[in-house]
C-alpha positions in Angstrom: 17.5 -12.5 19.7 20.0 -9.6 18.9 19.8 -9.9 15.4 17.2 -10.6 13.0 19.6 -13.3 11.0 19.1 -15.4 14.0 16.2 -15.5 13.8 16.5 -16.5 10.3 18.8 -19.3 11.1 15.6 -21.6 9.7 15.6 -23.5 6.4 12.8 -21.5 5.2 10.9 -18.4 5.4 7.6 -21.3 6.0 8.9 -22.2 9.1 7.9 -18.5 10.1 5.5 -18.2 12.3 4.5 -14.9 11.0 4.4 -16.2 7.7 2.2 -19.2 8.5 -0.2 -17.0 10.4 -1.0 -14.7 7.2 -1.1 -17.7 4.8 -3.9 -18.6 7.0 -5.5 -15.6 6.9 -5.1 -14.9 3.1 -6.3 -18.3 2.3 -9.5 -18.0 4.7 -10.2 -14.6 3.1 -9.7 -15.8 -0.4 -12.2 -18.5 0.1 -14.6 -16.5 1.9 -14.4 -13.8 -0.5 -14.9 -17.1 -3.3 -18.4 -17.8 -0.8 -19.7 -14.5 0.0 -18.6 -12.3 -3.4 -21.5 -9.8 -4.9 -21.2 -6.8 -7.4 -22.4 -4.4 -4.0 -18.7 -5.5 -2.7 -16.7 -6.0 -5.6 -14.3 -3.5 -4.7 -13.5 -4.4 -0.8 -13.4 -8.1 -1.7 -10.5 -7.3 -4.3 -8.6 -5.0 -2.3 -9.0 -7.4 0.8 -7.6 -10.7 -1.6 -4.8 -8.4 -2.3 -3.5 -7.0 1.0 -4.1 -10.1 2.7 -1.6 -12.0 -0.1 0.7 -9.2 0.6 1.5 -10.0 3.9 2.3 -13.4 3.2 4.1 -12.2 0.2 6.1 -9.7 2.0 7.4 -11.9 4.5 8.4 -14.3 1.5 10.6 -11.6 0.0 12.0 -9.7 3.2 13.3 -13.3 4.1 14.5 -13.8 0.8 16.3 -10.5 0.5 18.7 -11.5 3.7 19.5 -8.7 6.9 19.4 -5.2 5.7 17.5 -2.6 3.8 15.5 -4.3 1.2 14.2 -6.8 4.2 13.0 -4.1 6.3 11.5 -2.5 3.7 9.1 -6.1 2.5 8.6 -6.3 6.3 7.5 -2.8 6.6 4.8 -3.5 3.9 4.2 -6.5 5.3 2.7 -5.0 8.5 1.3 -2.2 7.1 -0.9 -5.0 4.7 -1.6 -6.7 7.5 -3.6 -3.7 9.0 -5.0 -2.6 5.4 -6.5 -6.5 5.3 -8.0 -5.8 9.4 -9.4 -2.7 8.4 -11.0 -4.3 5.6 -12.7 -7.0 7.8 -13.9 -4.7 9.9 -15.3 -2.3 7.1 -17.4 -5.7 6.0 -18.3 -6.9 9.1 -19.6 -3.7 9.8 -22.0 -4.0 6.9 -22.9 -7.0 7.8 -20.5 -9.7 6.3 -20.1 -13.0 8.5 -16.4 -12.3 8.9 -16.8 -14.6 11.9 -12.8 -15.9 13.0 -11.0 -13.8 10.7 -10.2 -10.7 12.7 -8.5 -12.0 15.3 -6.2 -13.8 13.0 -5.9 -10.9 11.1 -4.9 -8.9 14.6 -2.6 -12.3 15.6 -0.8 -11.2 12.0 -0.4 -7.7 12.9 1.1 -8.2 15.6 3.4 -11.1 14.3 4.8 -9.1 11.3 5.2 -5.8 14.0 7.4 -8.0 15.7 9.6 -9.1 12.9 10.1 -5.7 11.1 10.8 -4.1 15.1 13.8 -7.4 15.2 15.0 -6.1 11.6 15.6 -2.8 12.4 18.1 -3.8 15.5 
């Protein structure tokens, strides 16, 4: 793929896989966050709803904005979201949150949004 527009040649920025990975991920966090939320992690569990809807937000606008400039910047912050919202996981799992399946998603989402902001910049 020599070109990032090719590889939006698709009806939708949905049919992303990137973009379906961190919808995942946001919408496992938010409910988790829903399940698990006490005043002790107020903070983490509002930063980590909020990077983790910024990746899949990201991606919406980057595709949105077509090849060029304002799409590699959205896919820039897309990736750098998506390791804000691992970091977060990690900070609660180390103190002893069930953050059980989310990580590696959250990992699978790094590395998909990497991928696409490395294509835009070709």
């Amino acid at each position: 793929m020599p070109k990032l527009r090719f590889a939006f040649g698709m009806r939708s920025h949905k049919d992303l896989v990137a973009w379906q990975a961190a919808r995942a991920s946001a919408l496992a966090i938010h409910r988790h966050a829903d399940r698990h939320w006490s005043p002790q992690r107020a903070a983490a569990f509002d930063q980590i709803r909020r990077a983790s809807l910024s990746v899949q937000l990201n991606i919406a606008e980057g595709y949105a904005s077509g090849v060029g400039a304002r799409c590699r910047f959205h896919l820039r912050v897309a990736h750098g979201s998506a390791v804000e919202t691992t970091e977060l996981l990690e900070f609660l799992e180390d103190l002893g949150g069930a953050v059980i399946g989310m990580i590696p998603l959250s990992i699978k989402v790094q590395g998909l949004t990497y991928m696409l902001w490395k294509k835009s910049r070709r």
